[in-house]
C-alpha positions in Angstrom: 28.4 -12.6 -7.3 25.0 -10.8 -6.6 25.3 -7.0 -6.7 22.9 -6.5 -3.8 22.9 -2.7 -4.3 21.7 -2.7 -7.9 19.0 -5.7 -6.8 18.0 -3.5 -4.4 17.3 -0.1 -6.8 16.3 -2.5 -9.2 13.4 -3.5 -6.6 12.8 -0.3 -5.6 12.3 1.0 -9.3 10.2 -2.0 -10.0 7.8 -1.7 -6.8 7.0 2.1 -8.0 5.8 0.7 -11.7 3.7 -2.0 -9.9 2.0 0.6 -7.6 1.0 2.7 -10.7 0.3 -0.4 -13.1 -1.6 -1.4 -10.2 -4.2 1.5 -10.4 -4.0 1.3 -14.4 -5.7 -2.3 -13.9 -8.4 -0.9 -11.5 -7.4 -1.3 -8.1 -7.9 1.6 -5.3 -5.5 1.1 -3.3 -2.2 -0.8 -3.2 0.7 -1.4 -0.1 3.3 -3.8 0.8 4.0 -6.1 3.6 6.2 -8.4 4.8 5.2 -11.8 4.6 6.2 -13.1 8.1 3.7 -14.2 10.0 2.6 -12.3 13.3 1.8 -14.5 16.7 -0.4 -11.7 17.5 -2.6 -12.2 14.2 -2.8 -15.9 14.6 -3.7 -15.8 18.1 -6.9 -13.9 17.8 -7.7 -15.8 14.7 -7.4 -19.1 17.7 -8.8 -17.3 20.1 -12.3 -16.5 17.7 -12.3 -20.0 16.5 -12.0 -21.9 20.0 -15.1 -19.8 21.3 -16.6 -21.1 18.3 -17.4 -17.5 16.5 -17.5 -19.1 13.5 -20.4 -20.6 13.1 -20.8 -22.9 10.6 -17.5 -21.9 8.7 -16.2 -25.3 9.1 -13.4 -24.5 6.3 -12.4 -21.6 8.5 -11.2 -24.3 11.5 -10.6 -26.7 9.4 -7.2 -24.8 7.8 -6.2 -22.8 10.9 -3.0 -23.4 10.6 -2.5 -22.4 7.6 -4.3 -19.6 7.9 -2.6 -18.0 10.2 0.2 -16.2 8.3 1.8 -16.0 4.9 4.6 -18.2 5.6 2.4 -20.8 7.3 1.0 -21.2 3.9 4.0 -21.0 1.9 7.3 -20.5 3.9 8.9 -19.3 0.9 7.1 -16.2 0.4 9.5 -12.8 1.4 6.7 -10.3 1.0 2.9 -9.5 0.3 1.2 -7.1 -2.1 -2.1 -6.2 -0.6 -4.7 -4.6 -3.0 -7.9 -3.0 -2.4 -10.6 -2.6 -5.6 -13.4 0.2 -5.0 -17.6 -1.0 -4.8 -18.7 2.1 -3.5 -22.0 2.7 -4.3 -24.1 5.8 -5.0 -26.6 6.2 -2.7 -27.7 5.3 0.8 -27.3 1.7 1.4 -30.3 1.8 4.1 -32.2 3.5 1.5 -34.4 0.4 1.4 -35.3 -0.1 5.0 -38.5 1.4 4.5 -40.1 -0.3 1.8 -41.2 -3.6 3.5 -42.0 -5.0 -0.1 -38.8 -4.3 -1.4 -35.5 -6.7 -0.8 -32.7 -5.5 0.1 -29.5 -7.3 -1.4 -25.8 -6.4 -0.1 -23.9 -3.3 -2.3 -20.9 -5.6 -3.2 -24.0 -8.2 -4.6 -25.4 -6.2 -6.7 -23.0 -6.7 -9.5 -20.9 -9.1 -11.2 -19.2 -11.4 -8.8 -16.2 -9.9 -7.1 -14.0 -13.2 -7.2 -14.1 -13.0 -11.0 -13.2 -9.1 -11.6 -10.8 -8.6 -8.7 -8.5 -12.3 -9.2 -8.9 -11.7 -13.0 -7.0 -7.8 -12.4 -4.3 -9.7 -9.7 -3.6 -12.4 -12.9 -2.6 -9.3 -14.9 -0.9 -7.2 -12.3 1.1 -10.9 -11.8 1.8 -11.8 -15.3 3.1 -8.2 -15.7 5.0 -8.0 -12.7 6.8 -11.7 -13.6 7.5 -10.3 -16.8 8.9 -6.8 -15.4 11.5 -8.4 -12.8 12.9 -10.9 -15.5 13.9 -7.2 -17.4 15.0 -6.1 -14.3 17.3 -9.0 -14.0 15.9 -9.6 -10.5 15.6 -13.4 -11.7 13.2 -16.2 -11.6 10.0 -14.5 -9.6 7.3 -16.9 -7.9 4.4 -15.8 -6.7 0.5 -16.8 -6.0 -2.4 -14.7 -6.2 -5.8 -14.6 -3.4 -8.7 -13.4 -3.7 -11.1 -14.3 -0.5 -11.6 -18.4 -1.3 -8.2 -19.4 0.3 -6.9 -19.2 3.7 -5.7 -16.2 3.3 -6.4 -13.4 6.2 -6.8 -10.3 3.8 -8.2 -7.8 6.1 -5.3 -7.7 8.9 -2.8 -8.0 6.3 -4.3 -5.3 4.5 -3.9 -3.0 7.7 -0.1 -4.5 8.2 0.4 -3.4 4.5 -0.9 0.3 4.9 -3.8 0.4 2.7 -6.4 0.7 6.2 -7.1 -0.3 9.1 -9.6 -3.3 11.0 -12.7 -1.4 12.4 -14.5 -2.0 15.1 -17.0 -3.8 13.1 -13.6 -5.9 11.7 -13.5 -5.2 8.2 -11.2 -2.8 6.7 -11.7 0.9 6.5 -9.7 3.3 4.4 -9.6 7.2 4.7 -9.5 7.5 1.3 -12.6 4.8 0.1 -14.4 4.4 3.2 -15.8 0.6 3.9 -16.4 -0.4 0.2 -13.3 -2.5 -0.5 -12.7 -5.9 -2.4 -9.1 -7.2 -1.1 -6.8 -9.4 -3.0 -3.5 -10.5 -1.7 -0.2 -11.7 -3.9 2.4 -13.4 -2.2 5.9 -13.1 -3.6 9.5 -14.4 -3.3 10.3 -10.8 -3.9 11.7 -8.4 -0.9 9.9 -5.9 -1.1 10.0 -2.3 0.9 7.2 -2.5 3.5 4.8 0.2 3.8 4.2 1.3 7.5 0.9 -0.7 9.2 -2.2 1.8 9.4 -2.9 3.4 12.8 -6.2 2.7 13.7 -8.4 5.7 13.3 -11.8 4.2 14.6 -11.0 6.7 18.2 -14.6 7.0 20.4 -16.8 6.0 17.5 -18.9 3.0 18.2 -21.8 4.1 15.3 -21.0 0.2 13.8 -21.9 -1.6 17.2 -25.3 0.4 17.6 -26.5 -0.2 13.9 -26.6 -3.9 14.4 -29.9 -5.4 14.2 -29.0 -8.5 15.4 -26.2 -7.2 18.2 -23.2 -9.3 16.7 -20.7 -7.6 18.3 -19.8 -8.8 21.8 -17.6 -6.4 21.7 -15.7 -3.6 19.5 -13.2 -5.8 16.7 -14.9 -8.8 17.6 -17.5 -10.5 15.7 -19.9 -13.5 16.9 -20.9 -14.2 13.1 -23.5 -16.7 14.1 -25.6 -13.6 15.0 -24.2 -12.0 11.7 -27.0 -11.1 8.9 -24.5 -11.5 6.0 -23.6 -14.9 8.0 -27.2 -16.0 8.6 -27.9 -15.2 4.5 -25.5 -16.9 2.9 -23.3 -19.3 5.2 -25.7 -20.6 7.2 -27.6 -23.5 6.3 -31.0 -24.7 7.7 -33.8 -22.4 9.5 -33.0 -19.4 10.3 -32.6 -19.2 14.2 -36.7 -17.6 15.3 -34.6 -15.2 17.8 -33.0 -13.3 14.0 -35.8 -13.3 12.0 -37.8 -9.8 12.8 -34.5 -8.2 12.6 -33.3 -9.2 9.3 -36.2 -7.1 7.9 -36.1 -7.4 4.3 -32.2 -8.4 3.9 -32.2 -11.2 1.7 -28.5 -11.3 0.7 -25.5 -9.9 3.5 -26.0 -6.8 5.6 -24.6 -3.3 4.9 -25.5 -1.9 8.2 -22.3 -1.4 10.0 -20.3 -0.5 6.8 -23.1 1.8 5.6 -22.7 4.2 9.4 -19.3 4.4 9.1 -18.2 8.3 9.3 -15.6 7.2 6.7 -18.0 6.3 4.4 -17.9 10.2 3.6 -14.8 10.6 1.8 -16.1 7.3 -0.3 -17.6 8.2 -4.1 -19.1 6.1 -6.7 -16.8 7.7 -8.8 -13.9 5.6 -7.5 -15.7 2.5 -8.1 -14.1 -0.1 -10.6 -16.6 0.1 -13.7 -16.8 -4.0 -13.8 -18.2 -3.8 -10.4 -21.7 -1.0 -11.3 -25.0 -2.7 -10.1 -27.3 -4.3 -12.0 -30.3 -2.5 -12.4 -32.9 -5.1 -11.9 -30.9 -6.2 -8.4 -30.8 -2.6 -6.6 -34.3 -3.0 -5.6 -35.9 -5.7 -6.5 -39.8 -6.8 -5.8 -40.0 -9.7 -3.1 -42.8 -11.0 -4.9 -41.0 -11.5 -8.1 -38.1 -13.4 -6.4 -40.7 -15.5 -4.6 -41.9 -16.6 -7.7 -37.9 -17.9 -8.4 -37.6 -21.8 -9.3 -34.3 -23.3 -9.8 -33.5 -22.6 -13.2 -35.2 -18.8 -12.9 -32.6 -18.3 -9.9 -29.9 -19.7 -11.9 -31.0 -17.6 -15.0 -31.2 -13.9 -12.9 -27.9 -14.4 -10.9 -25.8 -15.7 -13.7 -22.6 -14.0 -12.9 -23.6 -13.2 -9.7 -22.4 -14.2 -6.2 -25.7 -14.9 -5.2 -25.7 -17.6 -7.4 -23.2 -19.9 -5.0 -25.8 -19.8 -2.2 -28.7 -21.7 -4.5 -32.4 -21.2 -4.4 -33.5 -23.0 -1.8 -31.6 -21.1 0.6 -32.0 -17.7 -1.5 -36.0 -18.2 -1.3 -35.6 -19.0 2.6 -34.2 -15.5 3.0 -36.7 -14.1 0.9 -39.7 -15.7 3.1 -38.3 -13.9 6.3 -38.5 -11.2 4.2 -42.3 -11.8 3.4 -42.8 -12.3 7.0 -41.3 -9.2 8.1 -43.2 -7.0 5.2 -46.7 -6.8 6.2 -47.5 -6.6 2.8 -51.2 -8.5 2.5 -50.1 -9.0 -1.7 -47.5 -11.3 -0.5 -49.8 -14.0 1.2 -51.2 -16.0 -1.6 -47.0 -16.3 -2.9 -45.9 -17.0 0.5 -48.8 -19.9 0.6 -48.3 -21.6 -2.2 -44.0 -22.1 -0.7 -45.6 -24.1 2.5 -45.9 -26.9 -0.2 -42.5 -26.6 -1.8 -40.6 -29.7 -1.7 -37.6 -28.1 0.0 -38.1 -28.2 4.1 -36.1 -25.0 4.4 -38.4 -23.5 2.4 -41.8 -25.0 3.2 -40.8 -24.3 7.1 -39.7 -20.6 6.3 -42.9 -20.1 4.3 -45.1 -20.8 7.0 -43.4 -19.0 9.4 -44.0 -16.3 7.0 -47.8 -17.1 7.1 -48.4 -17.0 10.3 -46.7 -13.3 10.0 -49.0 -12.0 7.3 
């Protein structure tokens, strides 16, 4: 016969060691869920896909259903460990926006690739947490670990699990570490205490809506990413839409913007930041005319590592070009001419666009 009353201490003692082994292995911030689904969540995730919000995040539709909760995934899953890893960088994230001849890459890019660090911590905190419950004699544990490639809704069960809440630009924002948060999730078998859900604490402020260039927000917590920057850099393939171009400036890879305003932001430090995830050097500010120069295997070669590597050249150099455009810098025309021949119409196409602009 199960002695529930020692299960449960034994549970209780065991979720307070996997809070502070949790932090030992480098995450921020750490809370606890249960893994129900909630109609409410999976109704605006329908509700955002049917108006077609998505864009061309075909794998975002395409597992809906699954997406939409925990146990919609895996029914026997009793509770979720959300975990939050600090990027925060050290200075001004719009620090770039004048210096035309400059490009501008994403804080959370500038590094090694988030996937890597932040599922290679969860495998730890796992394996440990497995091997901690069997001493406990809490049993055979299952569990599965997520870090942003599965279908997986990290940033509303990160608020449900008490480590922030959804701002009105729809990403996660913590009192403690501001906007600059990598989430991973871990689904247990485990019953674990839940945390209380964050109260939202974005009040009158609307500084996220009026910083974006592109106006992606029809509203506040909603996001049309087709008009998105990071979403126009990296998801979407093809020509970039004429009507974006001027405003993505010289954003080659994401879109800080609505993160970077965030009052929050203020009670954020570098000093928080997981060591694996410090900038490269050569990627905080790079020269656009050195990365129009990229071929394949030079693009492969700088952003070994890197998450910009998933988004190839072609695409990469595309971005760049709008960039060109955008610069006014006369030094960039004979770089941007020489791409109207490239054998790659996204490119060829983007660097006469970009022609015409100089």
């Amino acid at each position: 016969m199960v002695n529930r009353a020692l299960d449960a201490a034994a549970i209780a003692t065991l979720q307070h060691a996997l809070r502070e082994k949790a932090r030992e292995l480098g995450f921020a911030s750490i809370g606890f869920a249960p893994a129900a689904d909630d109609p409410v969540r999976a109704r605006h995730l329908h509700e955002w896909l049917d108006e077609g919000l998505h864009g061309q995040m075909g794998w975002m539709a395409d597992r809906a259903e699954v997406r939409q909760g925990p146990r919609s995934m895996w029914p026997e899953a009793q509770s979720v460990i959300a975990l939050g890893m600090s990027y925060a960088p050290e200075g001004d994230p719009l620090a770039l926006e004048d210096a035309p001849e400059k490009a501008r890459i994403s804080v959370y890019a500038q590094g090694r690739d988030y996937h890597d660090v932040v599922k290679k911590a969860l495998k730890r905190l796992a394996r440990w947490l497995v091997t901690e419950a069997g001493k406990a004699g809490l049993g055979e544990v299952a569990l599965k670990v997520f870090v942003d490639t599965a279908p997986v809704m990290e940033k509303p069960l990160g608020a449900a699990a008490g480590i922030g809440w959804q701002g009105k630009h729809t990403n996660l924002v913590s009192r403690e570490y501001g906007s600059w948060l990598f989430l991973g999730a871990i689904y247990t078998t485990l019953e674990f205490a839940p945390d209380e859900a964050h109260p939202d604490r974005c009040g009158s402020c609307n500084s996220c809506q009026v910083a974006c260039p592109t106006d992606a927000f029809p509203e506040p917590y909603r996001l049309d990413a087709r008009r998105c920057i990071s979403y126009l850099t990296i998801e979407h393939t093809g020509p970039i839409p004429h009507e974006f171009r001027e405003a993505m400036g010289n954003r080659i890879y994401g879109c800080d913007d609505c993160l970077a305003v965030c009052p929050w932001n203020s009670f954020a430090s570098a000093a928080q930041r997981n060591k694996a995830l410090a900038p490269r050097e050569e990627l905080r500010a790079p020269d656009l005319a050195a990365l129009l120069a990229l071929d394949d295997a030079g693009f492969r070669a700088l952003f070994s590592g890197s998450p910009i590597k998933r988004i190839g050249r072609n695409r990469f150099v595309r971005n760049c070009l709008i960039a060109a455009g955008n610069s006014g810098a006369p030094e960039l025309r004979e770089p941007v001419e020489r791409l109207t021949l490239d054998e790659e119409p996204v490119v060829s196409e983007a660097a006469s666009w970009a022609l015409g602009r100089l």
